[in-house]
N, C-alpha and C positions, 0 to 999 in steps of 0.2 A: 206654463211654469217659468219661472223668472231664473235669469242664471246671473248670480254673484259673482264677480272677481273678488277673492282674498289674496293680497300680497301679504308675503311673511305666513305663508299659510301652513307651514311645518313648525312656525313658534312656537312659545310658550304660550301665546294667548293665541296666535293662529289659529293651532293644532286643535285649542277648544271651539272657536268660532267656526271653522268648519265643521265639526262634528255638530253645532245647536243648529246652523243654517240646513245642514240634508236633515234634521231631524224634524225642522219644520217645513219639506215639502222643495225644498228651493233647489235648482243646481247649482252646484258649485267647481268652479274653476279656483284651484290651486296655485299661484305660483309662489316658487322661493328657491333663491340659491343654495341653499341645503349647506352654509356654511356650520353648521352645526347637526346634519344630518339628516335622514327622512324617514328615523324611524315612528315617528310618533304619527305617521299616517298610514302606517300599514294594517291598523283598525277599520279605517274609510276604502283604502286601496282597490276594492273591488264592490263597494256600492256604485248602483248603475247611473246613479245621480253625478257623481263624482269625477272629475277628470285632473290629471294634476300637468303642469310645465315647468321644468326646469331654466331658472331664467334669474340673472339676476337682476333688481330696479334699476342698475345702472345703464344698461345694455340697452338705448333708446329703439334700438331699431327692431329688437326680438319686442319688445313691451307695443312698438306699434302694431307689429306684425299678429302679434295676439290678441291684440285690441278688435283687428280686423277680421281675425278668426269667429268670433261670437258676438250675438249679439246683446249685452250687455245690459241686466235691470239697474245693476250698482257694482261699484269698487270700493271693498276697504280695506283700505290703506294701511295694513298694519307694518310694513315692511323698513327696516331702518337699522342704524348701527344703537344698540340700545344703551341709556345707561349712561352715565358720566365717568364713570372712569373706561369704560368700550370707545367714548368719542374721543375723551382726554388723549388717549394711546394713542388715535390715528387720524387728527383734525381734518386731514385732506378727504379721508376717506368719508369720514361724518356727512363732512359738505357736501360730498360727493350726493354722497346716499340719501342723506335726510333732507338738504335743499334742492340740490338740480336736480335729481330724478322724481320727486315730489310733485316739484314745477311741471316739466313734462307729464307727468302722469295725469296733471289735472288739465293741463291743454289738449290735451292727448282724447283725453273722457270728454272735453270740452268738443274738439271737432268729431269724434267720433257720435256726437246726442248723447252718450250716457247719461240717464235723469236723475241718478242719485249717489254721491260720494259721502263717502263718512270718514274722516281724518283722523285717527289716532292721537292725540297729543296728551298733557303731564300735566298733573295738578304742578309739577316741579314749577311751574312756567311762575308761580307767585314769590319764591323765593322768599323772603322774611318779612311776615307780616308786619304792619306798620303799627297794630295794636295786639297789644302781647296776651290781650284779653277777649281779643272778638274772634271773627273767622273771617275768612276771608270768599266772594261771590265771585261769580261771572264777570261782575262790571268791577273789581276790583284791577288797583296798576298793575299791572305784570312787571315782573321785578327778576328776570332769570339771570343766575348766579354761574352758571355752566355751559359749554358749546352746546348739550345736548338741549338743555332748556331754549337758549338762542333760538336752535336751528325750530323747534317747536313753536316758536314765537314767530319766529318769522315765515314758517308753512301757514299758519293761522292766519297772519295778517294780510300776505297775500290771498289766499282763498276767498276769505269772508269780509274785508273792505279794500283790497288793490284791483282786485277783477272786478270788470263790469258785472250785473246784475245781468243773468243769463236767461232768457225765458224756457223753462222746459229742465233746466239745471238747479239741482239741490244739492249743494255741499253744506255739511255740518262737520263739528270739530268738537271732537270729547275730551273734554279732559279727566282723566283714568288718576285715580287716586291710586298711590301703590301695590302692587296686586300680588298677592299668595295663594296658596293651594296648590292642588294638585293638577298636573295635567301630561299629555301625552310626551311632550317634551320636558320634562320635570327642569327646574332649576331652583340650587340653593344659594347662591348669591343675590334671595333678598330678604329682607331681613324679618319679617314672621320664619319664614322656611329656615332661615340658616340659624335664628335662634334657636327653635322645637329641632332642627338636625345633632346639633351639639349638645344638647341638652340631654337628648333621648340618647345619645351614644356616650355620656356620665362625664364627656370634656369640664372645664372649666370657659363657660362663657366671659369673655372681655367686650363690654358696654364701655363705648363713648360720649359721652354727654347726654344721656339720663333721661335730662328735662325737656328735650325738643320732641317739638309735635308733628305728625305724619301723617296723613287718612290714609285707610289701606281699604281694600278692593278684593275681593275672591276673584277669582280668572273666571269661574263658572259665570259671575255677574257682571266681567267686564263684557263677554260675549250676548249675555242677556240685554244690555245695554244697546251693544248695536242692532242688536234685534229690535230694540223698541223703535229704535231711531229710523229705518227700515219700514217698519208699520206703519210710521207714524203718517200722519198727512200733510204735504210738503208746506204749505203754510206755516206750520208750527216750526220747523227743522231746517229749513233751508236757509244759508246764511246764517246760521246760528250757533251758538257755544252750550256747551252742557259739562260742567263737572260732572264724574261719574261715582257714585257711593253712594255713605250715608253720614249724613250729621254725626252721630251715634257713635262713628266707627271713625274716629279721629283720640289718637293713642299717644303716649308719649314712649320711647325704646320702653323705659320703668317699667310702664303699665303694659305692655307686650309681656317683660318678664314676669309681672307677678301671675299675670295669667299662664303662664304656661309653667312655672313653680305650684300653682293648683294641683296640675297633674304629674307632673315631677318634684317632688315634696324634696329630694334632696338634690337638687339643682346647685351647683356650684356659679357663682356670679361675683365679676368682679368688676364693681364701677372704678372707670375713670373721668378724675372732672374735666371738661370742658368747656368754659365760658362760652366761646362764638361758636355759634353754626352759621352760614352764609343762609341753610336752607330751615326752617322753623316756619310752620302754617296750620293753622286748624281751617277744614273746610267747608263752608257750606253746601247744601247739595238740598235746597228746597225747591230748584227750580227745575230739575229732573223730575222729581217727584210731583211737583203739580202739573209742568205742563205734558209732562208722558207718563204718566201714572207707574213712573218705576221707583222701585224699592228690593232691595240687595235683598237676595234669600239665604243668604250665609255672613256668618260674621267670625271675627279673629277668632272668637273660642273656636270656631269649627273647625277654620285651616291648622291650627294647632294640631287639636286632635286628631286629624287624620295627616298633618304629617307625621307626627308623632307615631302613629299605626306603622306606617309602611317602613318606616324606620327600623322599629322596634323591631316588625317582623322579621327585617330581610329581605323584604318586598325589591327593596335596589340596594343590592349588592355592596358597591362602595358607591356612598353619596359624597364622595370626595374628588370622586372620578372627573375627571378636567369637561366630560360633555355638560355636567349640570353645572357650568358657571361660564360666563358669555367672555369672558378673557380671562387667559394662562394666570397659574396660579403662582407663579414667579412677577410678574406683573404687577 
């Protein structure tokens, strides 16, 4: 039985990827600072696959220490300050977290043998397409507008062409279209989620600039992803880039709204113009889909609808509450 390291493994996409990894068979090793808490693992907390460490990626010497603890089929890497106004707040800390403990971790997997890394990173990394009319690929410029993009940009580049070619070492690097739905650790500061939140509780939503393009990602499918990536045979995957989505599911905020005005017929909305966005991309995602036969089993309508549900119901209490949003709402 192979046992996975997930860092950030109490996240919002953590918390899911742990739970798909024990459901297919694997062990898993938890760690995460729990800056945000640990309840979203008390579902898993006593399956016997499961073992969790408290630790944060910055802490080189507990992350060795652990390293040495097990022995190690893969690490993913989900663990980091997320989000560009989270990095914006506290650059030192960003650096901290998303390059040099990144770095280490993959030296770290490097002398320890670990045969398989999977890196987290952002379709964000493309920043404003050059043609306002196509999408943008793999081998497309990276173009990041944000410390967060940056530091993503720069995990990538080191991984997959500054490090030598390792024999026995597979790191790949996902790039995650932005991701909604539901999960253990819920969060509504993104923007499927916090539209269908405000929506379903008869606010008036305030829309910024309309026209710009986004691919979004169900959390259920970003966890599917690294599963494929995992299965896959290292030939295919190592040293490698993969956007994570679907052609399909590249949206503009508008069209977020009208889809979710479907189900909220009397939806209050109030656009404001915005000429520049720094950040504007539609994405391609044909090369997931050929070379690892994935394809998203969920799409926008769905995350709607069911956050929509939990909303409606009462399901969480107050979804304003400061745990579902990754920095203070004063902020």
């Amino acid at each position: 039985m192979n046992t996975i390291l997930v860092t950030g493994g109490a996240g919002y996409a953590g918390s899911v990827v742990v739970r798909q990894l024990l459901g297919e068979g694997y062990r898993v090793v938890a760690l995460d600072a729990l800056k945000f808490g640990g309840q979203s693992l008390l579902g898993v907390w006593q399956h016997p696959q499961f073992t969790f460490h408290r630790c944060d990626i910055t802490d080189f010497s507990m992350v060795d220490d652990l390293l040495r603890l097990y022995d190690f089929h893969a690490v993913v890497h989900l663990a980091a300050i997320v989000g560009d106004p989270a990095c914006k707040r506290d650059p030192k800390l960003a650096t901290r977290t998303n390059w040099e403990a990144s770095l280490h971790l993959v030296q770290a997997c490097l002398d320890r043998h670990v045969p398989r890394f999977v890196f987290a990173s952002t379709c964000s990394n493309y920043g404003k397409m050059a043609d306002p009319n196509g999408y943008v690929t793999e081998d497309s410029p990276l173009a990041p507008v944000s410390l967060y993009a940056e530091l993503k940009v720069k995990v990538e580049s080191h991984i997959l062409r500054a490090l030598p070619h390792a024999s026995g070492f597979c790191p790949t690097a996902l790039r995650f279209a932005t991701i909604y739905g539901l999960s253990p650790r819920m969060r509504f500061d993104l923007t499927v989620n916090e539209f269908t939140k405000d929506l379903a509780l008869g606010r008036e939503l305030v829309v910024f600039g309309e026209q710009f393009w986004r691919p979004y990602c169900h959390v259920s499918d970003f966890a599917r992803a690294v599963l494929a990536v995992l299965r896959a045979e290292p030939d295919a995957v190592a040293y490698n880039v993969f956007n994570v989505g679907d052609t399909k599911e590249n949206y503009t905020k508008k069209m977020i709204v009208d889809e979710i005005a479907r189900l909220i017929p009397n939806a209050r909305v109030k656009y404001v113009p915005q000429a520049e966005d720094p950040r504007d991309y539609r994405v391609d995602f044909t090369k997931i889909a050929s070379l690892l036969d994935f394809h998203v089993s969920r799409h926008v309508v769905d995350g709607i609808a069911e956050v929509k549900q939990v909303v409606e119901a009462g399901v969480i209490g107050d979804p304003d509450d400061q745990c579902y949003y990754n920095i203070p709402h004063e902020a």
